[in-house]
Structures are given as structure tokens and as C-alpha cells.
VOKELO-629251 format. One line per field, with one value per residue (C-alpha): residue number from 1; x, y, z. Coordinates in Angstrom, 3 decimals, m for minus. Example, Ala and Ser with C-alpha at 12.3 -4.5 7.8 and 13.67 -1.06 7.14 Angstrom:
REM VOKELO-629251
resi <- (1 2)
xx <- (12.300 13.670)
yy <- (m4.500 m1.060)
zz <- (7.800 7.140)
This chain:
REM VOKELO-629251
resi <- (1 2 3 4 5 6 7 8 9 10 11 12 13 14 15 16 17 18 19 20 21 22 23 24 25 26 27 28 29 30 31 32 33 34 35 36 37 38 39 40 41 42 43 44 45 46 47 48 49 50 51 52 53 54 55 56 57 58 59 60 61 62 63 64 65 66 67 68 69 70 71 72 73 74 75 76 77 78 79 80 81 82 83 84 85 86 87 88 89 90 91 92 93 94 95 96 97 98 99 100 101 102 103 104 105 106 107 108 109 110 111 112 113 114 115 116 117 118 119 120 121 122 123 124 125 126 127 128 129 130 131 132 133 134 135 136 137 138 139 140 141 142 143 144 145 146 147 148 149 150 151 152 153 154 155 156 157 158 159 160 161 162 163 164 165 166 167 168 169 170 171 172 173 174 175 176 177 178 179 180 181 182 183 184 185 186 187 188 189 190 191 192 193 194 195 196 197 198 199 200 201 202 203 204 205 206 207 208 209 210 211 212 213 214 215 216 217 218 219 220 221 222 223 224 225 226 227 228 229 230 231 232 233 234 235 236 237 238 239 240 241 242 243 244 245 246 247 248 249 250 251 252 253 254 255 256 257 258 259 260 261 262 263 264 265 266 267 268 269 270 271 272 273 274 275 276 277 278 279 280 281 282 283 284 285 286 287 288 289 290 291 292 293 294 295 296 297 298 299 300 301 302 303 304 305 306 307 308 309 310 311 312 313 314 315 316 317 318 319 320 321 322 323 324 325 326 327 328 329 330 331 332 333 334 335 336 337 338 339 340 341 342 343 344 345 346 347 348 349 350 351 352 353 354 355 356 357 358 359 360 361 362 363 364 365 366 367 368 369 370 371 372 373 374 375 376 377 378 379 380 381 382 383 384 385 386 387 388 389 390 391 392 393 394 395 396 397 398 399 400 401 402 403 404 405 406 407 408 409 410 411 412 413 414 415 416 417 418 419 420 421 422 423 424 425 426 427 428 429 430 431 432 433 434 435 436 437 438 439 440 441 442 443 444 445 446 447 448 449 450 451 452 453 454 455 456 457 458 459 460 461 462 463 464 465 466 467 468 469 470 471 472)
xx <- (219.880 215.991 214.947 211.393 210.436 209.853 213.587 214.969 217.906 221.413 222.847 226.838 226.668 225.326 223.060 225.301 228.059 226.341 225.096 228.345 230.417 228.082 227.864 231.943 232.047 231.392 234.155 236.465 234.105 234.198 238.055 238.580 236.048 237.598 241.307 242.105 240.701 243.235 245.936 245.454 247.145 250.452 250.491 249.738 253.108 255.072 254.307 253.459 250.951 248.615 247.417 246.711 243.129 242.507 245.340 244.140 240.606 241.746 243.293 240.829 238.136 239.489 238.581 234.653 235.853 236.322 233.752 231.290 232.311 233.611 229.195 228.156 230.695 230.072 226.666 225.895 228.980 227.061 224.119 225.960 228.541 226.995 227.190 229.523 231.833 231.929 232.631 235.420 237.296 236.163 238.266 241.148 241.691 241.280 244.277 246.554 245.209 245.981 249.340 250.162 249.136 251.594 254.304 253.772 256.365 257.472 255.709 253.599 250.742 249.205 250.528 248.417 245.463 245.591 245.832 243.267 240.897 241.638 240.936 237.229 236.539 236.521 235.238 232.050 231.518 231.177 229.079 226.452 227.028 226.590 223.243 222.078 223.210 222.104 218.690 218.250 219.426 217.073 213.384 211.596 210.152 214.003 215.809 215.994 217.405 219.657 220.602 221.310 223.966 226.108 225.871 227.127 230.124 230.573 230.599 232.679 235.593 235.155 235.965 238.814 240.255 239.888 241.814 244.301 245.188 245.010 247.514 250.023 250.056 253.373 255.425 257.243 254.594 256.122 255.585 252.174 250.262 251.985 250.748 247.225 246.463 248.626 246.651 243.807 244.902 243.950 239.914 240.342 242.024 239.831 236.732 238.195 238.934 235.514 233.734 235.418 232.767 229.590 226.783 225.603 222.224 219.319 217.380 221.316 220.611 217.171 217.077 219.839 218.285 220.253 216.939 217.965 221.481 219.089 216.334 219.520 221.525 216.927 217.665 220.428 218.773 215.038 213.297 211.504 210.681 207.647 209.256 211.551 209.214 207.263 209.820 211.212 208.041 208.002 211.170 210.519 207.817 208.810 211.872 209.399 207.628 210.790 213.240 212.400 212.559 215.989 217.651 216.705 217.587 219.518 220.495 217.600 215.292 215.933 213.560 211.084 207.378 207.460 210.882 211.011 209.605 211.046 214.370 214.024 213.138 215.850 218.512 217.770 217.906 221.336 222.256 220.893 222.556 225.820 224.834 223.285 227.120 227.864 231.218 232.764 232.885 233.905 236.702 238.060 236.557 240.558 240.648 237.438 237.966 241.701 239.596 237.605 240.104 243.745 244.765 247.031 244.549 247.375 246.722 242.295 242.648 240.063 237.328 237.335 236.965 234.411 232.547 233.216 231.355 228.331 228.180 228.547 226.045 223.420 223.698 223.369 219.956 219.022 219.279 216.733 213.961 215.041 211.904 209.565 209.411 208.671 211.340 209.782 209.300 212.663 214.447 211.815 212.585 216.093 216.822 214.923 217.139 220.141 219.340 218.255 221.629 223.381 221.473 221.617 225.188 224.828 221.562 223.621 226.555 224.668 223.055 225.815 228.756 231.178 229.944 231.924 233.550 233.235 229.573 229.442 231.376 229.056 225.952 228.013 228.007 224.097 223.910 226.305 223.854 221.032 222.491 224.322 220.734 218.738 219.938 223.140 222.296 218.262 219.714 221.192 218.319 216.268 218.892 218.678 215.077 213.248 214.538 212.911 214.809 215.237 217.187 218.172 221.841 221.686 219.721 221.614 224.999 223.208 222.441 225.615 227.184 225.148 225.814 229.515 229.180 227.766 230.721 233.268 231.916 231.584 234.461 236.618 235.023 234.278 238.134 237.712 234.158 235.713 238.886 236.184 233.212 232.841 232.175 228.724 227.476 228.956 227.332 224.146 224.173 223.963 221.077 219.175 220.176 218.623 215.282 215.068 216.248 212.988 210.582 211.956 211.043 207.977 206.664 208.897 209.455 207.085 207.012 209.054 208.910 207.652 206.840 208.973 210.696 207.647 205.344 207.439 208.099 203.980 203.565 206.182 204.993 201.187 202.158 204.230 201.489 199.002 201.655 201.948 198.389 198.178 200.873 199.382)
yy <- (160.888 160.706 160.119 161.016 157.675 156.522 154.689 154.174 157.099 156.097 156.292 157.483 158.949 156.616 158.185 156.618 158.209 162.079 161.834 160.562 162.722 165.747 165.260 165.079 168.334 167.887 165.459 168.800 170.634 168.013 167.265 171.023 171.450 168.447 168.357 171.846 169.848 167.635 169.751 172.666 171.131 170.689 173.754 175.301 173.676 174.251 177.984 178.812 179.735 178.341 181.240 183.748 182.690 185.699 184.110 180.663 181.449 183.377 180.225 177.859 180.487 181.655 179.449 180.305 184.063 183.531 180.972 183.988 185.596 182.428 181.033 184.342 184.909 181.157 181.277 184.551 183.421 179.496 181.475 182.439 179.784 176.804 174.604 172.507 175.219 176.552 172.905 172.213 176.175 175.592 172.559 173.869 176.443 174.074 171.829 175.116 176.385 172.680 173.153 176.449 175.527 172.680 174.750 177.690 179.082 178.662 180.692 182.891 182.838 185.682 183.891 180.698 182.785 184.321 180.703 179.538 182.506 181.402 178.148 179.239 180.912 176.955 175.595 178.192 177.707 174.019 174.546 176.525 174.600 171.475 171.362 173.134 171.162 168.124 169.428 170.466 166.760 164.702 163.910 165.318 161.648 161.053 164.858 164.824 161.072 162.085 165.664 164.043 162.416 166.040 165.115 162.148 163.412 166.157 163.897 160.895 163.869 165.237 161.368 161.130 163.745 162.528 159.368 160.843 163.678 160.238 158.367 161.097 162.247 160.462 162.380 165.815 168.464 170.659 167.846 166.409 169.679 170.458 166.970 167.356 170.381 168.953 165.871 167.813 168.427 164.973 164.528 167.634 166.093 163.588 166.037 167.910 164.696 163.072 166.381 166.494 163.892 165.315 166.791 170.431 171.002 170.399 173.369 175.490 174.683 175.212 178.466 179.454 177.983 174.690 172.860 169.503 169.214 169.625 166.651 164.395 164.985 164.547 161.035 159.787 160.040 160.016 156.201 156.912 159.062 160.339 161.044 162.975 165.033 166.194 167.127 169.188 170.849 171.771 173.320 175.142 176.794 178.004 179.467 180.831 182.558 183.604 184.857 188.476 188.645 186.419 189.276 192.159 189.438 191.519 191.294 193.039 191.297 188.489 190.881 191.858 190.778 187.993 186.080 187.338 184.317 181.687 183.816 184.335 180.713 179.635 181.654 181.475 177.788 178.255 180.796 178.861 175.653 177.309 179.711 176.727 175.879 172.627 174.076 174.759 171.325 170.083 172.054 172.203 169.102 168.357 171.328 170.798 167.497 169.057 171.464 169.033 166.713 168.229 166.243 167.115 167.876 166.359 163.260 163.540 162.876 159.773 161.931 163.730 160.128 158.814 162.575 161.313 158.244 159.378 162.407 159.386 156.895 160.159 160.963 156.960 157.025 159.903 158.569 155.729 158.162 161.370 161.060 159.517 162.272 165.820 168.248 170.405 167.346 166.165 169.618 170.247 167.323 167.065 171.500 170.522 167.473 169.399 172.583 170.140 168.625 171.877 173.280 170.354 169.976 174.031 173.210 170.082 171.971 174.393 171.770 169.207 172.120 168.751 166.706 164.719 167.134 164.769 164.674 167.998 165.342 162.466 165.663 166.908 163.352 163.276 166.916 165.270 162.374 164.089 167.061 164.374 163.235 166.578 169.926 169.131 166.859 169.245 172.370 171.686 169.701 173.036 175.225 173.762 172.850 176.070 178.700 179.778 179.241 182.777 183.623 179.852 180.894 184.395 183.086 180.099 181.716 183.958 181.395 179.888 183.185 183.365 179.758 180.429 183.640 182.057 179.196 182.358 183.641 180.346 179.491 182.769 183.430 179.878 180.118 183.907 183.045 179.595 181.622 183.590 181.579 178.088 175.746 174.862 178.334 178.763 175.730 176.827 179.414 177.392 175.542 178.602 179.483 175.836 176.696 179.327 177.699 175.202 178.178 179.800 176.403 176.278 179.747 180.696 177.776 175.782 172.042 171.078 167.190 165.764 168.830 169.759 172.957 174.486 173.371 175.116 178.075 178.286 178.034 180.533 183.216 182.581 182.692 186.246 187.881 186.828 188.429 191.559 191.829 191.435 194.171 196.495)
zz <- (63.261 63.340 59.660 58.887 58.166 61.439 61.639 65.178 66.049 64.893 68.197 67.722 71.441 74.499 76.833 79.606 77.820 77.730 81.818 82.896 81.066 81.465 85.205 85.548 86.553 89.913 90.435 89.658 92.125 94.735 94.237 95.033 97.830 100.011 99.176 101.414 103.899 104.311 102.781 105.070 108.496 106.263 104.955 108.292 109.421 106.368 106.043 110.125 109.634 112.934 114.729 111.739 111.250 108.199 106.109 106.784 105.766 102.977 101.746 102.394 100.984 97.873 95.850 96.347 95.762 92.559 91.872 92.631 89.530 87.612 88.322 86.750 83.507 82.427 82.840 80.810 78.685 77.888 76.616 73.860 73.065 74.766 77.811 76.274 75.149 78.929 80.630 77.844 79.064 82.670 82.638 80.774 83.370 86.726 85.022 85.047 88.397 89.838 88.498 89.512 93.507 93.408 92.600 94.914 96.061 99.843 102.123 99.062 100.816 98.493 95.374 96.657 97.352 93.823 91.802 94.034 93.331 89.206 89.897 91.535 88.121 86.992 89.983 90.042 85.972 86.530 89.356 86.929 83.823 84.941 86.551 83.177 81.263 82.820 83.184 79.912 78.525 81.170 80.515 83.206 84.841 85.399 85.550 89.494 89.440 86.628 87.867 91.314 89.579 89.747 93.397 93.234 91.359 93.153 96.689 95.158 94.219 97.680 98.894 96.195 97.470 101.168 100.216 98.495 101.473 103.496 101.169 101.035 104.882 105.542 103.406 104.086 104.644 102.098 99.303 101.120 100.608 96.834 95.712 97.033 95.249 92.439 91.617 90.944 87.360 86.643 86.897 84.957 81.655 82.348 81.997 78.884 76.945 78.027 77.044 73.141 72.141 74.075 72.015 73.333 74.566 72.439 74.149 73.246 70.069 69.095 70.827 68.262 65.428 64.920 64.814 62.985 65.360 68.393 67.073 66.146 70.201 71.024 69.267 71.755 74.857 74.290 73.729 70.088 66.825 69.127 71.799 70.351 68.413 70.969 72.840 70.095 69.749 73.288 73.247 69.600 71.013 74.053 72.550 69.719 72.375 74.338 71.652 71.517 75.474 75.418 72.991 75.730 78.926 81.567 84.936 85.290 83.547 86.398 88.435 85.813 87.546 85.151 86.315 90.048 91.861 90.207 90.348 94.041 94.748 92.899 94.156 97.587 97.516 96.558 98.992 101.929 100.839 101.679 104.868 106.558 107.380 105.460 104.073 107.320 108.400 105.294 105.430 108.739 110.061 111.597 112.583 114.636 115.875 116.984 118.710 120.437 121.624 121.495 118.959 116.019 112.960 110.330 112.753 112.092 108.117 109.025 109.805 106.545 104.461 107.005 106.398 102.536 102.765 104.279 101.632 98.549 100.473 100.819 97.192 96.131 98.313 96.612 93.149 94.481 96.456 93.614 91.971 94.500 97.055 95.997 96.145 99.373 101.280 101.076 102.034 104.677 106.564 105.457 107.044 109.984 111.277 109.927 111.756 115.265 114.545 114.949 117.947 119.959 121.610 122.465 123.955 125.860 126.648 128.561 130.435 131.125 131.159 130.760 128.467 126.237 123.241 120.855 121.471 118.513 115.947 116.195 115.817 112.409 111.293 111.613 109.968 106.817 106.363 106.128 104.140 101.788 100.351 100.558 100.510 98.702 95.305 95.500 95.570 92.507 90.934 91.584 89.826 87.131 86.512 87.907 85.352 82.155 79.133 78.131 81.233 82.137 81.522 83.569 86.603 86.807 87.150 89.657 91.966 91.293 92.213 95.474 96.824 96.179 98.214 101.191 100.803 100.626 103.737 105.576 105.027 105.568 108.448 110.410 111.335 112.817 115.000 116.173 117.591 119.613 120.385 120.971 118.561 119.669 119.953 116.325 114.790 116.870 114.848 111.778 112.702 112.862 109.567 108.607 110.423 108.434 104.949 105.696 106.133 102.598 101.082 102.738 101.425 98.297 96.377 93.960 93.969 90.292 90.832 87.751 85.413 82.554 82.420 80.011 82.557 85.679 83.289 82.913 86.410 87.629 85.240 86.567 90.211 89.564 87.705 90.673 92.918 90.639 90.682 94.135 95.056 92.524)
């Protein structure tokens, strides 16, 4: 602990230890995002089920149905027992909602759907509770380098799970699919064992009065006595100032003049991450290359690993450039090429009417590299850096919430328009959606590179009393 005498912090916990640990999450939420992808044409076969594009989407998709209300519970729920609490529960129930999908029963298509929507209220928790966490344990010159790491998990699980769908391809469908989902059980006890020894958030604590527990978790991952102090400080008296608002905190509240813009910022980042498309190529990305060249999709499980290594190369580059470029500049340019990407081969197709069909996969792979080191890890690095503290739990699971309603959608629905349209007018579609993700950033979100989450906090509050006063 820090003694008062100046002595260095008796370090029981690493720092490495806490950020790798705390940021294991997203290998659950990766490992669940990508595996369908590869499961899906085997289950298709197994259960025949090509051709009924509701049930397959309902598949695919449930899982981000209940992440919409698994984001909101844990975040309201880790305001009062604690991020660490949450992620410890949250990965209890994804090891008995792997479990239960592996042993689904033949052709229980509404069984499947019903595990999978459990397993979304763990998938959607970790999706709120880690970002939180992570920002709330990172000094601020290093939270969007260390916060990125959450991407990097959450990309390396999608790639695990790309392997592994790639591994097990070659045996009966009926035991390929069962073991993908399976399998996922064990990043899971991984994450619950890991978790045991992390400390909870020093901003958790202080907030609830555990002021000497918070300065001691200060002393593992901040440099000196001084450092730790002042940070301590910082955090004492914002949640000083914040305490009697945090005891009335509502859904409402998340509106209140005081909270809107940094609420609105923040949650449409989130929403936009998921509308802009990226979802619907990471899960059907066989599916569309079948499309596009005739080809069995159980025959296309390449494409999803190759898709897999861009998304873990993107997040590595953004560890390096995390904290060098401001937040706005990155998903600016990163929602433009994205959103060209996209609009492109339509724009082609109606020129050159028979132009090669692959021509839309080598576009998606340019959309995935750019998306890999902008929208996805900053998205996340926003959520959890641009709320205040007395509603940090609420808005975050809000946000959470909203992203994983845009994923629902995407992905119930990207099976349904692609059975009516083409695929270029669909992903056309997209793009504009991306246009219109870099204007939102452009007018409705604040530049948080840098500042600490006081500073932000000041500097939301400011901009929506200007805007109150300005509406008045």
C-alpha cells in the first residue's frame, strides 16, 4: 500500500496483470461475435435451414438481442456492486450459455435462439464493463493506448474463433457447429479465474467511500506517492461534488441539460459504430463471398481468418498512433474511407454492369482495415472516457445498449435485404450511414485525447449550459 512516509507502493498486483486481465473481456465478446460466422453454413445444412432468411438472422442476431438489455442491467447493476463484480457474473453466465449451444437439441432452432439471447446478457455486460473499467484504471496520457487494448481483445477472439471454425470444418456438420459454439466456454474460465485476483476500480471505490482500498489499487498502476495522490484528490472531489446528484441518477437524468451532450455524443458513437454495417460482414462474410461467386460458404472459412487478421493488425497500429492523433481525426478519416469503400462497387456496378463480383470483397477488405484501427477500438475508447462519474455506469450501459441494437438489426436484417437487393446496393447503403457517422463526429462530439475524465466532465457540463442558454 502507499504508506505516508513517502515509501514506494507494495505492488501485490502488476499493472500488466490488471490491463490484461481487465481487458479479457473482449476476447469473450470477440469469440462470440466471429464464431457464428463460421458456424452458421453447418448449421444451415444440419438443420435446413438455407432459404429461411428470418430464422437464420434470428440466429445469427440473438445474441445482440440480449446484449441490449444485458449492456444496460450490468451497467446500472456495476454502479452499485462494482465493475469487477459484473465481469466476474458476466463471465459465469457466457460459460453456461457456451454450454447450453453445444448441446442444442437437433433442429431447436428456438431453443438456440433463446441460449443465445442469455448468452448476449454476458456478451453486452462485458461490452459496457470493460471499457469502464479500463478507463477508469488508465492515466489519461495512456487511457486511449490502454483502452484500445479491449480492441485488441475483442479482434484477437474474433480471429480465435476464425481458426478454430477453420480447424474443425472437416468434421460432421452436426458436431462442427456444436464444438464452435462449445469452445467458447473456455476464454470464459479463463476470464473468471483471471478476474478473482483483480482489484475494483479506484474511482468504484472512492465514490462509495472505500477511500484507503482505492489509494492502495492507485499504488499498482500509477509511477509514485505523488502521483497517486493527486490523482486521488481528483477523483475525491469530483465524487464530493457529484454524490448528491449520483443518489437521484435516473434514466432521466442522462438528459438533464447538464449530461445531454456528452450523453448524446457518446451514445451515438456507439450507435453508428454498429449501423455503419461492420457486423454484417463479419458475420456472413461466406455467405457473401458464396453470393459472389457460387461457391459453397462452408468452403469460404479463409475469408473470415484473413477478415481476422486485418481486424488484429488495425488494432496493433492503433495501440502505436492511440495517443498521437486526436480522437475526431482518426474517425473522420477512418468513416470517410469506410463509407467510399461501401459506395464504390454500386457506383462500379452501375457503370461496368459485369464487372468482376469479387470486386465488392476486395472493397470490404479495405472497409475492415480501416474500421479495424478507427471506429472499432475509438468507439470504445470514447465510451468509456466521455461520461461523468455520477452517471458513468448508466450512460455507459446506454450506449452499450444502443451499439448492440444497431448489431441486432444489422445483423437480423442483412440476410432479409440481401435476399432482395443486391449486395452492392445494400452495402451502398452502409456507406451512407458512414457519411453520416463522420458528420455526427464532426458536430456532436468533443475532442477527449489527452484530458482526464474531470477535465472532459468540466468541459461537457460548460458546453451544455452554453447550449441551454442558447435554446432558452
Amino acid at each position: 500500500m502507499v504508506t505516508s512516509t513517502g515509501n514506494a507502493p507494495e505492488k501485490k498486483i502488476s499493472s500488466a496483470f490488471i490491463y490484461f486481465f481487465g481487458s479479457f473481456g473482449g476476447i469473450l465478446f470477440g469469440y462470440d461475435i466471429g464464431v457464428m460466422t463460421g458456424a452458421l453454413p453447418f448449421l444451415q445444412n444440419d438443420w435446413n435451414l438455407q432459404g429461411n432468411a428470418s430464422i437464420i438472422g434470428w440466429i445469427t442476431s440473438a445474441v445482440m438481442f440480449g446484449a441490449i438489455f444485458g449492456g444496460a442491467l450490468a451497467g446500472q447493476l456495476s454502479d452499485r456492486l462494482g465493475r469487477r463484480k459484473m465481469i466476474l457474473i458476466s463471465a459465469l453466465i457466457f460459460v453456461v450459455g457456451s454450454i447450453l449451444s453445444g448441446i442444442a437439441p437437433h433442429n431447436g432452432q428456438y431453443y438456440l435462439i433463446g441460449v443465445r439471447i442469455l448468452l448476449g446478457l454476458a456478451v453486452g455486460a462485458a461490452s459496457a464493463l470493460v471499457p469502464a473499467y479500463m478507463s477508469e484504471m488508465a492515466p489519461a496520457h495512456l487511457r486511449g493506448r490502454l483502452s484500445g487494448i479491449n480492441q485488441t481483445m475483442i479482434v484477437s477472439g474474433m480471429l480465435l474463433s476464425y481458426i478454430v471454425d477453420f480447424l474443425l470444418k472437416d468434421l460432421p456438420e452436426t458436431m462442427a457447429w456444436r464444438l464452435m459454439l462449445g469452445l467458447a466456454a473456455v476464454p470464459a474460465i479463463i476470464l473468471f479465474l483471471g478476474v478473482l485476483r483483480l482489484p475494483e476500480s479506484p474511482r468504484f471505490l472512492v465514490n462509495h467511500g472505500f477511500v484507503d482500498q482505492a489509494r492502495r489499487v492507485l499504488g499498482y498502476i500509477r509511477k509514485n506517492d505523488k502521483e497517486v495522490e493527486a490523482e486521488l484528490a481528483d477523483i475525491q472531489n469530483t465524487a464530493a461534488s457529484e454524490a448528491q446528484a449520483q443518489s437521484k441518477t435516473t434514466f432521466a437524468t442522462l438528459l438533464s441539460d447538464k449530461y445531454r451532450y456528452l450523453v448524446t455524443a457518446g451514445v451515438g458513437v456507439a450507435a453508428f459504430q454498429q449501423f455503419q454495417g461492420a457486423n454484417a460482414i463479419f458475420y456472413y462474410i461466406p455467405l457473401i463471398v458464396e453470393k459472389a461467386t457460387g461457391q459453397a460458404a462452408s468452403s469460404q472459412l479463409m475469408w473470415p481468418i484473413i477478415q481476422g487478421i486485418l481486424l488484429v493488425l488495425g488494432s496493433l497500429i492503433f495501440l502505436v498512433i492511440a495517443d498521437k492523433f486526436n480522437r475526431r481525426t482518426l474517425l473522420t478519416v477512418g468513416g470517410t474511407i469506410m463509407g467510399l469503400s461501401f459506395i464504390l462497387p454500386a457506383v462500379i456496378n452501375s457503370i461496368i454492369p459485369d464487372a468482376d463480383p469479387m470486386m465488392i470483397v476486395f472493397f470490404l477488405c479495405i472497409y475492415v482495415a480501416f474500421y479495424s484501427f478507427t471506429w472499432a477500438p475509438l468507439t470504445w475508447v470514447i465510451v468509456g472516457e466521455i461520461f461523468p462519474l455520477a452517471i458513468r455506469g448508466r450512460a455507459s450501459g446506454l450506449a452499450s445498449s444502443f451499439n448492440w441494437i444497431g448489431s441486432f438489426l444489422v445483423g437480423l436484417l442483412f440476410p432479409i435485404m440481401t435476399a432482395s437487393f443486391s449486395q452492392a446496393a445494400v452495402f451502398a447503403i452502409f456507406g451512407v450511414i458512414c457519411l453520416l457517422g463522420v458528420c455526427f463526429i464532426r458536430n456532436c462530439v468533443p475532442e477527449t485525447r489527452g484530458h482526464t475524465l474531470e477535465e472532459i466532465e468540466a468541459a461537457g457540463t460548460k458546453k451544455s449550459a452554453n447550449a441551454s442558454m442558447h435554446n432558452a
